[in-house]
C-alpha beads as a LAMMPS data file, in Angstrom:
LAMMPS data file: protein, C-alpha beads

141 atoms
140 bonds

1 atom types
1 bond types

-500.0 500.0 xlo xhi
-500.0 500.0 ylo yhi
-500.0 500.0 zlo zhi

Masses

1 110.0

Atoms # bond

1 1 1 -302.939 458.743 -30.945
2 1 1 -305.265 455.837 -30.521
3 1 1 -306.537 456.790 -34.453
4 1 1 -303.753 457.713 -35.995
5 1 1 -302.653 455.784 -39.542
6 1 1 -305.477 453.406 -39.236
7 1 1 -308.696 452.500 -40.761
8 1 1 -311.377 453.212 -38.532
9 1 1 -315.236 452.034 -38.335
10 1 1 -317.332 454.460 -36.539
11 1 1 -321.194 453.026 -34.981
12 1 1 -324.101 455.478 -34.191
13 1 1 -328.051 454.104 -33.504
14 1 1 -328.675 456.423 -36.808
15 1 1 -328.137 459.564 -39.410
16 1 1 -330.415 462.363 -38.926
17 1 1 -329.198 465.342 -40.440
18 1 1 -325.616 464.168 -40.802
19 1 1 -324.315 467.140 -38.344
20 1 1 -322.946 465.397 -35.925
21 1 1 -321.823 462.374 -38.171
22 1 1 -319.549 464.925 -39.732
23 1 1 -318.415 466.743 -36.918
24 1 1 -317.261 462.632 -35.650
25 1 1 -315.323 461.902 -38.683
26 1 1 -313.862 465.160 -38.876
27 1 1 -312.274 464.505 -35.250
28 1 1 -311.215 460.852 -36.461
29 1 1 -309.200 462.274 -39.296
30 1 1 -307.829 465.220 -37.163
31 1 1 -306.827 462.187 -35.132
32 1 1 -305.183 460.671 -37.737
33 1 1 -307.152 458.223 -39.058
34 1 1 -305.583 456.658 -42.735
35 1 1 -309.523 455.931 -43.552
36 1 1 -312.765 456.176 -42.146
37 1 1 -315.611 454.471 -42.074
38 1 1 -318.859 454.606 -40.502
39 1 1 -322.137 452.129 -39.761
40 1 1 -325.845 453.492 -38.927
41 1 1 -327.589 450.744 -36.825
42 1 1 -330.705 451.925 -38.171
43 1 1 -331.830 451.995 -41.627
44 1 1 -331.354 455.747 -43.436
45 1 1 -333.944 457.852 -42.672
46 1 1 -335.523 459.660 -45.496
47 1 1 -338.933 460.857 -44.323
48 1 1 -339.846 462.724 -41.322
49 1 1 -341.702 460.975 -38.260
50 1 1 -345.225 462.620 -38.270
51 1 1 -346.679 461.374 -35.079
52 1 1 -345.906 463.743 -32.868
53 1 1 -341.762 463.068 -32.806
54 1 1 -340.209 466.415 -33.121
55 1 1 -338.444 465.786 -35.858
56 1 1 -336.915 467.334 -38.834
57 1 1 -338.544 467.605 -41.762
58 1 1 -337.895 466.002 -44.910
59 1 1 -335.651 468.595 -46.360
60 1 1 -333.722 468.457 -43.619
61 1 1 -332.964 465.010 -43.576
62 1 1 -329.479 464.093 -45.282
63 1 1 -330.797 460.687 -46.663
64 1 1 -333.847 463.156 -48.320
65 1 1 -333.227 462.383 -52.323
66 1 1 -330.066 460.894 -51.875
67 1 1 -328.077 457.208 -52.252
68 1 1 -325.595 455.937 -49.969
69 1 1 -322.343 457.270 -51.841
70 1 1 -323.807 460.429 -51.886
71 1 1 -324.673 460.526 -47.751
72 1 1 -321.453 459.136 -47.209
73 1 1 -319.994 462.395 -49.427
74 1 1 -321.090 464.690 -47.416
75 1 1 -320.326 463.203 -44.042
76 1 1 -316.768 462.877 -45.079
77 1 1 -316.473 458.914 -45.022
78 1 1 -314.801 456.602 -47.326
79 1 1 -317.465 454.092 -46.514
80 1 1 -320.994 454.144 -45.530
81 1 1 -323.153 451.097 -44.312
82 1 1 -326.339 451.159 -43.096
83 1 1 -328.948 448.960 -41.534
84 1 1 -331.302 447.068 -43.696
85 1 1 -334.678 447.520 -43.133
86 1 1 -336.189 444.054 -43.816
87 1 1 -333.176 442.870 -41.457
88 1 1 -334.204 444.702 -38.466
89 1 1 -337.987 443.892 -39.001
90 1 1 -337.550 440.476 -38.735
91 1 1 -334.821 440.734 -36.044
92 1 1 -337.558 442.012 -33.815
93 1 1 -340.388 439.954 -34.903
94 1 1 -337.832 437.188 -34.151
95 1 1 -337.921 438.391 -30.753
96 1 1 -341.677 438.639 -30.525
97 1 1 -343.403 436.779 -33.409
98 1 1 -346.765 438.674 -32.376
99 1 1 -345.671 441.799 -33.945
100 1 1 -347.600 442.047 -37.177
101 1 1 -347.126 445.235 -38.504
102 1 1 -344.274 448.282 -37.681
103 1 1 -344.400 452.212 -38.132
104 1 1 -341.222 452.657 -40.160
105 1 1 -342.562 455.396 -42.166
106 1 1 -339.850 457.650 -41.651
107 1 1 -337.507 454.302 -43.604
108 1 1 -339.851 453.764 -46.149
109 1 1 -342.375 456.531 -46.404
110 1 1 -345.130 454.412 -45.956
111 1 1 -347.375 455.875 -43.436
112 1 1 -349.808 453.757 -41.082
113 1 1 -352.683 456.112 -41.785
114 1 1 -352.186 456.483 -45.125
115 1 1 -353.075 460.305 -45.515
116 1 1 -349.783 461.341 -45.411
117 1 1 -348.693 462.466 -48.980
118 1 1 -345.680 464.802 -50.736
119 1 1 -348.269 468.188 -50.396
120 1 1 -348.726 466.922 -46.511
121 1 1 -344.714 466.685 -45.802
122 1 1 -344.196 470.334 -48.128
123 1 1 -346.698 471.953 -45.840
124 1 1 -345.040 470.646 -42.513
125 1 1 -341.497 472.163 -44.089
126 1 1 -343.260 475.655 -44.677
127 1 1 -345.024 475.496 -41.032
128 1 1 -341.225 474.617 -39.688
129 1 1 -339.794 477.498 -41.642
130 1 1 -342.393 480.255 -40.698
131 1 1 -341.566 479.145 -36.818
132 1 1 -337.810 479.949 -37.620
133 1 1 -338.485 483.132 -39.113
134 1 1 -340.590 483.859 -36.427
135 1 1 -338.430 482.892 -33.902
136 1 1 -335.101 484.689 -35.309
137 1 1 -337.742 488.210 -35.632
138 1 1 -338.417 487.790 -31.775
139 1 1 -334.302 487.419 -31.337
140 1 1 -333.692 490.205 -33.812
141 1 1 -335.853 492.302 -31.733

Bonds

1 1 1 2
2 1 2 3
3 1 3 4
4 1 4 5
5 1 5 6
6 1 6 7
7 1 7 8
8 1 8 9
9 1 9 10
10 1 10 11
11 1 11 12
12 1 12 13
13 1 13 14
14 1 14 15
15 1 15 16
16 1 16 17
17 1 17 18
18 1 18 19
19 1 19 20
20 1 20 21
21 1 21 22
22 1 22 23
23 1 23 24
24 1 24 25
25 1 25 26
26 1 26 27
27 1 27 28
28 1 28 29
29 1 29 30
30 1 30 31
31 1 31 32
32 1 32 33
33 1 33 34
34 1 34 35
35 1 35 36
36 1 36 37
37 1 37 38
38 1 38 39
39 1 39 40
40 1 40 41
41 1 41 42
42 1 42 43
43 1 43 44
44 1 44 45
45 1 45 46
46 1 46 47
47 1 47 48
48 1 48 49
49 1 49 50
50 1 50 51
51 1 51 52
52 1 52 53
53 1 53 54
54 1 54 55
55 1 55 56
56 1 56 57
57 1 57 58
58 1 58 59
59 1 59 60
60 1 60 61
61 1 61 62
62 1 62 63
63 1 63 64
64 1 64 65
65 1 65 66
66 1 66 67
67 1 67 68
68 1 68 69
69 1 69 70
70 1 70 71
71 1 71 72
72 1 72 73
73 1 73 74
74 1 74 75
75 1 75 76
76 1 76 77
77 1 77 78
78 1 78 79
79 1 79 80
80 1 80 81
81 1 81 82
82 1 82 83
83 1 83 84
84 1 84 85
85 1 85 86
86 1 86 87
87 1 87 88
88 1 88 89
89 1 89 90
90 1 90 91
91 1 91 92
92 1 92 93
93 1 93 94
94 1 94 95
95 1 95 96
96 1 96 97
97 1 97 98
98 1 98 99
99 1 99 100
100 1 100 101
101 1 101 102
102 1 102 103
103 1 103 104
104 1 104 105
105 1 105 106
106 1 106 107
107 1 107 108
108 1 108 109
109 1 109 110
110 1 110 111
111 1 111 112
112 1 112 113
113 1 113 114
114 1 114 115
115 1 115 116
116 1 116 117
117 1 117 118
118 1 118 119
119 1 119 120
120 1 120 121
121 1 121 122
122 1 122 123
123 1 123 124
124 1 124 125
125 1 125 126
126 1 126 127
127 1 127 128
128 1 128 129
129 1 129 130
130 1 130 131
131 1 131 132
132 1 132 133
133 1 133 134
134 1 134 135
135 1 135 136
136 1 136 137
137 1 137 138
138 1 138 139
139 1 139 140
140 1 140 141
């Protein structure tokens, strides 16, 4: 009831995959809502973390290869804002000037080691996949 005929902005801390951004707008608009909208506080993220996050990997993520209007098509929004990265950068050095550099490889792509290339991220996806096929053989089992 609370939704229904109105224009609704939806906040999350960010857009992984896009799953459960979907599954949220699909509940506002089964709610009701006239149009939906939704706001990432982080920046999109287009390249897996590396570092020992468990995270998916690039072809997994739903800002992989593609622009804002096209996220916010397949989340089901009618607009899609995200955080900027230079924005929340200097927000924190703001808060601590003595930061001088950040890890926000999986923004930009630009990795602190600098070893990490496209043949480095493709070889991570095919390691991911053989561990799913290996898994769903065990379950099959």
């Amino acid at each position: 009831m609370e939704f229904k005929g109105k224009n609704v902005l939806l906040v999350d801390d960010s857009i992984v995959r896009g799953t459960t951004s979907r599954e949220i707008v699909e509940m506002a608009r089964s709610a009701g809502a006239n149009k939906v909208f939704f706001a990432s506080a982080a920046p999109p993220v287009r390249f897996p973390n590396v570092y020992g996050i468990d995270m998916p990997t690039h072809r997994e993520l739903i800002a992989s290869g593609r622009d804002v209007e096209q996220i916010a098509k397949e989340i089901g929004v009618d607009g899609l804002v995200y955080q900027d990265l230079s924005d929340l950068e200097q927000s924190l050095r703001d808060i601590n000037p003595k930061i001088g550099q950040f890890d926000s490889s999986c923004f930009n792509g630009q990795y602190v080691t600098g070893d990490i290339d496209e043949a480095y991220l493709e070889s991570l996806f095919h390691a991911n996949e053989a561990v799913k096929r290996q898994q769903q053989a065990a379950l099959d089992d």
